[in-house]
N, C-alpha and C positions, 0 to 999 in steps of 0.2 A: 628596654621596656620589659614589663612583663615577661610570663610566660610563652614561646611561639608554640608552633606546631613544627617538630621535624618533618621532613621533609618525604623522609621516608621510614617508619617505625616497622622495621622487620627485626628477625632475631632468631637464636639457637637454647640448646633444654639440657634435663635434667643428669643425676652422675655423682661421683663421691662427693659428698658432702666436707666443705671444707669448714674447719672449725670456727667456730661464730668468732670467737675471739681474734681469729689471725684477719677476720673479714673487719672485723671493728676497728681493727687498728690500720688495717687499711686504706677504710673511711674518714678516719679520726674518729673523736666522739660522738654518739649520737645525740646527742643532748646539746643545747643550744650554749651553751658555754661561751664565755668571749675570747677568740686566741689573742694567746698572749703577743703573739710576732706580729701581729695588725699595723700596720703604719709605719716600717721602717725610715728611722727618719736620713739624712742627709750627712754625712761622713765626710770634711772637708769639702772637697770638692769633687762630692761623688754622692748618688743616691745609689737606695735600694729599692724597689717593688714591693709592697703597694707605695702608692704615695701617701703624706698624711694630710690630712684634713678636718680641719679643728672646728668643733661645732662652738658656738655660742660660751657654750661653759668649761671649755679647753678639754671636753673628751674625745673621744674619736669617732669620727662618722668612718663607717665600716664599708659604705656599698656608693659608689657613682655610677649608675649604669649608663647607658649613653650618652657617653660625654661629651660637652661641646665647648670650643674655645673662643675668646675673643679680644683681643687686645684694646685697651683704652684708649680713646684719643685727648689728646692737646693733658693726659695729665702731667706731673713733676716728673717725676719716677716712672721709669718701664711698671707697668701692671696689666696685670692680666684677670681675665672673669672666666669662672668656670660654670656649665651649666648641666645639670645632670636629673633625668626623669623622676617621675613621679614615684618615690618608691619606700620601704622603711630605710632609715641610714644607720639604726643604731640600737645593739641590743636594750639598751636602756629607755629606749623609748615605745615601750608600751606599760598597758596600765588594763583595768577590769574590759574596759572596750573592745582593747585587740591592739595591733598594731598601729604606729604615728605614720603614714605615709607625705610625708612632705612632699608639699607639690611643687618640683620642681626647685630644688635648692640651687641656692648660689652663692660659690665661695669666689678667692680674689687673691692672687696672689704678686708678689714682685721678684720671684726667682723658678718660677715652672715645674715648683716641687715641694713647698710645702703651702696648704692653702688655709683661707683663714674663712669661718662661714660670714655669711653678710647678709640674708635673707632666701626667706621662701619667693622665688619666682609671684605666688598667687599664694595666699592665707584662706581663700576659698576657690569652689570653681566658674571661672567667669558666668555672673549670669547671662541668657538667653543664648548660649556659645554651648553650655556642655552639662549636659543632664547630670542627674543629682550624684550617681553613681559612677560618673566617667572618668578614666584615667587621663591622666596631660603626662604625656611622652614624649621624650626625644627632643626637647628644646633644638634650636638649630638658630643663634646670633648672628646679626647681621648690622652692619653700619651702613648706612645709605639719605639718602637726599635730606642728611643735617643730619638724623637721630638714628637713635639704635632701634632693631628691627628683633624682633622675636618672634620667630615661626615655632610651631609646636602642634604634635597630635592630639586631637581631642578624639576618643576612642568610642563617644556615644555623643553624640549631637543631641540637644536639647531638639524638643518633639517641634518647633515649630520651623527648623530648620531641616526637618528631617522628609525625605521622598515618602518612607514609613513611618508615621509615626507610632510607636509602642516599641521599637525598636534597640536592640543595646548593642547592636556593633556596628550601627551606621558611623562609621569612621570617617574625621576630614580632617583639613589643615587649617589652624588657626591663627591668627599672626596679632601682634601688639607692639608699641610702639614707647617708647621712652626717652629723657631729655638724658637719661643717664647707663651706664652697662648695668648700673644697681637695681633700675627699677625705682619707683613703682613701675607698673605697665598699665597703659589705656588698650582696651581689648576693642579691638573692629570690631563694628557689628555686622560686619559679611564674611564669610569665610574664603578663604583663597583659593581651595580646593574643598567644594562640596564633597558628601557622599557618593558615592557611584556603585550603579547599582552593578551585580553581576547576575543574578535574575529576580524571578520573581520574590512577592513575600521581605521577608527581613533577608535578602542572600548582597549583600554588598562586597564589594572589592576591600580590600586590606590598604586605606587610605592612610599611610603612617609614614614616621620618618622624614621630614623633609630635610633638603640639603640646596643650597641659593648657591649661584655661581656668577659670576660678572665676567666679559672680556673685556679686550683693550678697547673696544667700542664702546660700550658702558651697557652692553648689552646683557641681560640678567633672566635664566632659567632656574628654575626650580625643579627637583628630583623628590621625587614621595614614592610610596606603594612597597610590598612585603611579597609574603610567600602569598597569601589569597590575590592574584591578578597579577604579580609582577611589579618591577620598578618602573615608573612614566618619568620622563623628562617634559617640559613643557614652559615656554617665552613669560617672566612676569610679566605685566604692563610695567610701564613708568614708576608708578608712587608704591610699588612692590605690593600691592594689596589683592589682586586679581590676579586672571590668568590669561595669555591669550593664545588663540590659532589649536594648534592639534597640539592633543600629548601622544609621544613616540616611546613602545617602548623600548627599554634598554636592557630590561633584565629577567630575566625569564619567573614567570609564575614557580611556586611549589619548590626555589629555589637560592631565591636572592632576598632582601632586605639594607634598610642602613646603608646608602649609598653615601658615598665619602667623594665628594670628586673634586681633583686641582689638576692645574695647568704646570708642566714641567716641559719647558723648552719649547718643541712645537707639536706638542699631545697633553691632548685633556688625560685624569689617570682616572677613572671609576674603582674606591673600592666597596667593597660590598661584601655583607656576610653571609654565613648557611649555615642551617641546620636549627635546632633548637638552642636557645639562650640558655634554657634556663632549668637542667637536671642535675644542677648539683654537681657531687663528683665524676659522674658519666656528662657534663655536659659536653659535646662535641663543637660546641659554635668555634666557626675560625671563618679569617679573611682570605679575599680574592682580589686579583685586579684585572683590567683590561685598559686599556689604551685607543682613544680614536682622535681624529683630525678634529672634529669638531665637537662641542658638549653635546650635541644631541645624539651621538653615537653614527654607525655601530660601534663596539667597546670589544675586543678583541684581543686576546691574550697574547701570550710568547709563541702561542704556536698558532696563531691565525684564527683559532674558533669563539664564536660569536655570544657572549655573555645571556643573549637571549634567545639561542639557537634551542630547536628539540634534544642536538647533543650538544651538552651546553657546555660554554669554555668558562674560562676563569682560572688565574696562575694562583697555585695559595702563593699568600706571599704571608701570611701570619698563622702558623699550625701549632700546636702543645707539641712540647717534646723531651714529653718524658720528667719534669724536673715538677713542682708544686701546681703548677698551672696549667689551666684547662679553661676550654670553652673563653678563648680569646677573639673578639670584635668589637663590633658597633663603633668604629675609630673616629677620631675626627685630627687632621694634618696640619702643622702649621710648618714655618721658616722662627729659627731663633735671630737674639740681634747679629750674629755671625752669617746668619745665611743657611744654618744646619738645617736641615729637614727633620722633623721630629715626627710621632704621632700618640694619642692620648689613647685610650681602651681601655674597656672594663674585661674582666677576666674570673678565673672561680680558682679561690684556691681549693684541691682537691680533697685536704685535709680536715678543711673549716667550708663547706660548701653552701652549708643553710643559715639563713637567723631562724626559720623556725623548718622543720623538718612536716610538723603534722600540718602548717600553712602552706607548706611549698615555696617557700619564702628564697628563691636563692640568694646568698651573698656574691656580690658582684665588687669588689674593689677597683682602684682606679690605677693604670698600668702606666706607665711610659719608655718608651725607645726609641731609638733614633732613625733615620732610613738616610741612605746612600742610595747615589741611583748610577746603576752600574749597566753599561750597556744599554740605555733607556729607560729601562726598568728600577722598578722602587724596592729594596730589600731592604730589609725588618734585622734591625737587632744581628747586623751581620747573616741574614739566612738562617738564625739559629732558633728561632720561636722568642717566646717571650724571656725577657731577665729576669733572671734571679738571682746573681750577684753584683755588687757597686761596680756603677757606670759611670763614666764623666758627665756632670750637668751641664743643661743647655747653658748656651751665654746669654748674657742679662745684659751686655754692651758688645757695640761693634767691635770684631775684631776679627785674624785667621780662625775657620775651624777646625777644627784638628781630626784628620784625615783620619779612617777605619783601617787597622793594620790589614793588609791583603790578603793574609791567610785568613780575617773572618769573613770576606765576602761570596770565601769557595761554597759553590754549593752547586748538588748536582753531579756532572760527569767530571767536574772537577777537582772533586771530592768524594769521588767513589774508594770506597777500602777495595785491599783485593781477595779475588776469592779461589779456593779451590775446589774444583767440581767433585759432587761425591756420587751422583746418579741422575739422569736423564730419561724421562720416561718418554716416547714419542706415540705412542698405540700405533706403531705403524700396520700391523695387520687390523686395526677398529677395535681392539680387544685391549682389557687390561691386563697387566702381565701379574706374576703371581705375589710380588710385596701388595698386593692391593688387596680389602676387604669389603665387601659391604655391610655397614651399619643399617638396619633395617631392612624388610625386603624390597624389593625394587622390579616394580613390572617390566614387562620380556620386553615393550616398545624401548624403555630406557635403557637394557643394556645394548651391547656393541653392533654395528648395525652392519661391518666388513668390511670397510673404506678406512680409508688412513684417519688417522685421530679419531680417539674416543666420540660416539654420537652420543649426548642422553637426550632426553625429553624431558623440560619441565612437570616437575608433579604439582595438583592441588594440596601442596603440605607446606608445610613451614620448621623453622627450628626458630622460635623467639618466644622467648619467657615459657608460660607453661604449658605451649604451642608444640609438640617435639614429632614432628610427625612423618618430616624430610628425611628421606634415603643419603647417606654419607658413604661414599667411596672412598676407603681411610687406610691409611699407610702409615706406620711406626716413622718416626723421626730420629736421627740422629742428635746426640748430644753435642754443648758446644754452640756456639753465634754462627749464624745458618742465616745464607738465603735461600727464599723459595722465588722461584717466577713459575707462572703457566701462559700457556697464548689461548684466549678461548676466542669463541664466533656464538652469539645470542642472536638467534634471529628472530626477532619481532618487530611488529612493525614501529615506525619511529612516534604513533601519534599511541602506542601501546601503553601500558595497557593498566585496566582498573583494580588490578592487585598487584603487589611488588612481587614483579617477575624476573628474577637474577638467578646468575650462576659466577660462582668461582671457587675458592680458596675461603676451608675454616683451618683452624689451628688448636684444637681443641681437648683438655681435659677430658670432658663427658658436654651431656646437652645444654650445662646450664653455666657451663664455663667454657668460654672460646673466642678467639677473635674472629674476624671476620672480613674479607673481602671481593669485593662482588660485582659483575657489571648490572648493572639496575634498571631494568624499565618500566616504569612507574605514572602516572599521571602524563605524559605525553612527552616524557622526557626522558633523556639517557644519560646516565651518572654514574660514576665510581663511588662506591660507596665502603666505608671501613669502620664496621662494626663492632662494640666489644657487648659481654653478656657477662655475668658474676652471678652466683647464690651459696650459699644465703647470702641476705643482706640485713640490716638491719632496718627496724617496721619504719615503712612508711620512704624507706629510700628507693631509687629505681633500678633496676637488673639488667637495663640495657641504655646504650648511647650510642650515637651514631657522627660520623664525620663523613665529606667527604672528597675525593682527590683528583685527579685531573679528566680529560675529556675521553670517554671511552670513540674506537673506531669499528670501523668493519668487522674486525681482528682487534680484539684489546688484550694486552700484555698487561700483568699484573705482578707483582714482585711485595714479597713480605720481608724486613730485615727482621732478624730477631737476638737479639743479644740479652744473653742475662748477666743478672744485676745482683747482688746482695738478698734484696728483697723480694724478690721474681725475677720478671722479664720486661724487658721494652721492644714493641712491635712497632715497625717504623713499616707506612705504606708508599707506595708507589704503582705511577699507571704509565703506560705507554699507547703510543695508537701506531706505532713501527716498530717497537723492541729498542730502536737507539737512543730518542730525543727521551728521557723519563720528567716524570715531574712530583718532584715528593709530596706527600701527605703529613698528616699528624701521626704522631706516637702517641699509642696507648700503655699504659702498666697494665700487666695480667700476675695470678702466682699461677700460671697451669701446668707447671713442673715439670720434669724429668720423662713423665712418662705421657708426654702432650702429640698427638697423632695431628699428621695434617691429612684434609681431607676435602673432597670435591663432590659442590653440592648444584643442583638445579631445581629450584621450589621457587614459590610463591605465586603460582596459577600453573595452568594445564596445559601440556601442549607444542609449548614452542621450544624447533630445534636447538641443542646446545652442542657444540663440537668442541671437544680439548683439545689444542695439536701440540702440543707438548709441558711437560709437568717437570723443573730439575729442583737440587738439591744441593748450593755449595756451601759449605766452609766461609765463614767471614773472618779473614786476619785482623789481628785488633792491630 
């Protein structure tokens, strides 16, 4: 869908000026140009990322953002419908007006990789369902008691459905009904999931996203809800049009979206996404999963913590890393005719991010990779992020599927490089020892308090965009592929707190170029959070993005990989809540070169203790 709100917009400042040109070309063009590489097509028996998809007049639709799958019944031939939000698809389609957002396209395919268009979803927006201005989001297909079933956000409810009327983000679920996966659709005139209020005035919950689920009983729930209130699960009635009993939720507010959820063996899997959709080349969006006995949760990662918890769980199981793509979710799962597990997602290429940079417009293409499920769990593309070179296509008939060579499935402690240690900081008298500086001055409560490991105090400063106002405790870095880890202890409370209040690890040029990661307490919740920052940029693109990585603990351990590249560096995150079990993050690209200090920060409100107990430095063998 649209644009979200990150979850947590914090950030670091200003510093040499890196030349506009090396920043341009890092961006790619600023200008809305069409890439040329869009739509790689299919290579024997092998695609490439993006998928193509052919509009009407055999040009290319550029953007599928949430996409949704569904396979045809009683037709000749295997085919398949694709269904993807309301959104533009194509630099070609604008005109004096503005941009063409087709509401809800649907293409169709017979081999799960090149699609063909077949119509708009809706040519307008359903009357007495969705105000004149409303986006249709998120389709979500369903086959059920004879016909096809279309669940869909409507983002502003027409006034006479609405708690508020005059309102534009009373958000619900809307559903329609067809003899065919093509459409037309007949539009209910009740909604399945009303608005819901979260207080007074126009202040509503983020009703979006649905996702239908059926058991072997024929028993059938529905999943909706985003970052404003969280994801709810909740029983349809019978004829799928209503709701009943309690909605439960599953997924924590200010965190989760785009619930994805299937049955594998004897667990439901919920995936779900984070962060912001839709920044372009900093976008950070990536997937999560968790696992429980029943669809209605709880949903429960690899390491036991609870998808909706204050310290909230969720395993990535789809992060960027490093290669064209960024800002990979909004999934939706299927089985090929082999049995393969596959899944669908939109993504940004990093290089080509916008259709229009001054609209905000992100380009979202349509992704695909396969999942294996190893040990219970569902891994992506071998544990490796998104593809980006020729993979085997699904099968289009039954037959063997052809197994994921074993070396792609390592991931983790299984595939750790090795390392040699180059220094150890532990403050063991409370003090920092003398490689250490402070960047800015820094009041007497925040330095060393005489107790083992470093004490600071959170400051009311920050370091994000033109914000530079946080104290840095920074130390030159050694050249060469390096990791860093620290163990830090944040102590605030868990229901903490109304400014982003973290402490950990930048890696930083100057202020306005750094990466970033941090334990986070934020809105009532506690997150790993892995940050990057750039300037200049060119007008109108953004200077910061965020991701982020597994369940912070008492004690959270934090680990930065950093390996340069030709072009810069790639910074690859990692969290622990014991120093053993890790659980990787996304990679970000940075250029902060040779002379890039790492550095230990405690900002974003006033106050609460931060403890370092230890800071090292090894050696990554390639």
């Amino acid at each position: 869908m649209p644009c979200r709100r990150s979850p947590a917009p914090i950030a670091l400042a200003p510093a040499p000026a890196l030349a506009l040109a090396l920043v341009l070309a890092s961006f790619g063009a600023a200008s809305s140009a069409t890439p040329s590489d869009s739509g790689a097509a299919t290579t024997g028996a092998t695609y490439i990322n993006p998928l193509r998809l052919r509009l009407a007049d055999g040009s290319l639709a550029e953007s599928c953002a949430d996409p949704a799958l569904l396979r045809a019944r009683n037709s000749a031939a295997p085919t398949w419908y694709l269904y993807c939000t309301m959104d533009p698809v194509s630099y070609k389609e604008r005109d004096a007006s503005g941009w063409k957002f087709r509401m809800m396209p649907v293409y169709r395919s017979v081999d799960l990789v090149n699609w063909y268009f077949v119509r708009d979803a809706y040519e307008r927006r359903p009357a007495g369902i969705a105000a004149a201005r409303s986006g249709l989001w998120a389709p979500e297909p369903v086959y059920q008691n004879g016909s096809y079933t279309l669940y869909f956000t409507v983002t502003d409810v027409d006034d006479a459905l609405s708690p508020e009327p005059g309102c534009d983000n009373d958000s619900a679920i809307a559903v329609a009904t067809s003899a065919s996966p093509a459409g037309p659709w007949k539009t209910s005139e009740r909604l399945v999931v009303p608005p819901r209020r979260a207080g007074a005035g126009c202040n509503f919950h983020w009703t979006y996203d649905p996702d239908v689920v059926e058991d072997a009983a024929g028993e059938r729930w529905i999943y909706y809800g985003s970052y404003g209130g969280g994801i709810y699960v909740q029983r349809l009635a019978a004829d799928g049009l209503s709701t009943q009993g309690e909605a439960r939720r599953v997924g924590a507010a200010q965190r989760y979206e785009a619930a994805e959820v299937v049955r594998h063996g004897s667990y439901w899997y919920m995936f779900a996404s984070s962060t912001d959709c839709c920044r372009g080349p900093l976008t950070g969006y990536a997937l999560y999963v968790g696992r429980a006995t029943s669809p209605e949760g709880p949903f429960l990662d690899r390491h036991g913590n609870d998808m909706a918890a204050a310290r909230v769980g969720g395993t990535p199981v789809l992060a960027q890393n490093g290669n064209r793509w960024v800002g990979a979710g909004h999934n939706t799962v299927f089985q090929d005719a082999a049995g393969q597990w596959w899944t669908l997602y939109h993504a940004v290429d990093r290089k080509h991010g916008y259709f229009s940079v001054k609209d905000q417009l992100t380009r979202r293409p349509l992704l695909l990779d396969r999942i294996d499920w190893v040990a219970g769990w569902p891994v992506i593309n071998g544990g490796q992020g998104p593809s980006a070179s020729a993979q085997p296509v699904p099968a289009i008939r039954p037959g063997p599927s052809t197994p994921l060579p074993a070396a792609r499935v390592a991931r983790g402690a299984a595939a750790q490089p090795k390392t040699v240690p180059l220094w150890v900081e532990r403050f063991d008298d409370g003090r920092a020892g003398p490689r250490w500086r402070w960047v800015r001055p820094v009041a007497p409560a925040s330095r060393a308090s005489g107790r083992p490991g470093l004490r600071m105090l959170t400051q009311d400063a920050d370091l994000h965009v033109d914000t530079n106002s946080a104290a840095v405790l920074a130390t030159a870095l050694p050249g060469g592929d390096l990791r860093i880890e620290a163990r830090i202890r944040l102590d605030a409370p868990l229901g903490c707190c109304t400014s982003p209040v973290q402490a950990g690890l930048v890696v930083m040029r100057d202020d306005d170029n750094y990466v970033k990661l941090v334990e986070l307490a934020h809105a009532g919740l506690r997150q790993v959070e892995f940050g990057k920052e750039l300037a200049p940029v060119p007008a109108g693109y953004p200077r910061y993005g965020n991701t982020v990585v597994g369940t912070p603990g008492e004690w959270t351990w934090l680990r930065l990989d950093l390996r340069r590249v030709p072009d810069g560096e790639h910074y690859t995150a990692w969290s622990s809540q014991d120093g053993r079990a890790w659980v990787q993050g996304g990679t970000w690209t940075h250029q902060l070169g040779s002379n890039a200090r790492l550095g230990l920060v405690a900002m974003g409100g006033a106050g609460h203790a931060v403890t370092v107990g230890q800071v090292s430095v090894a050696r990554l063998k390639r």
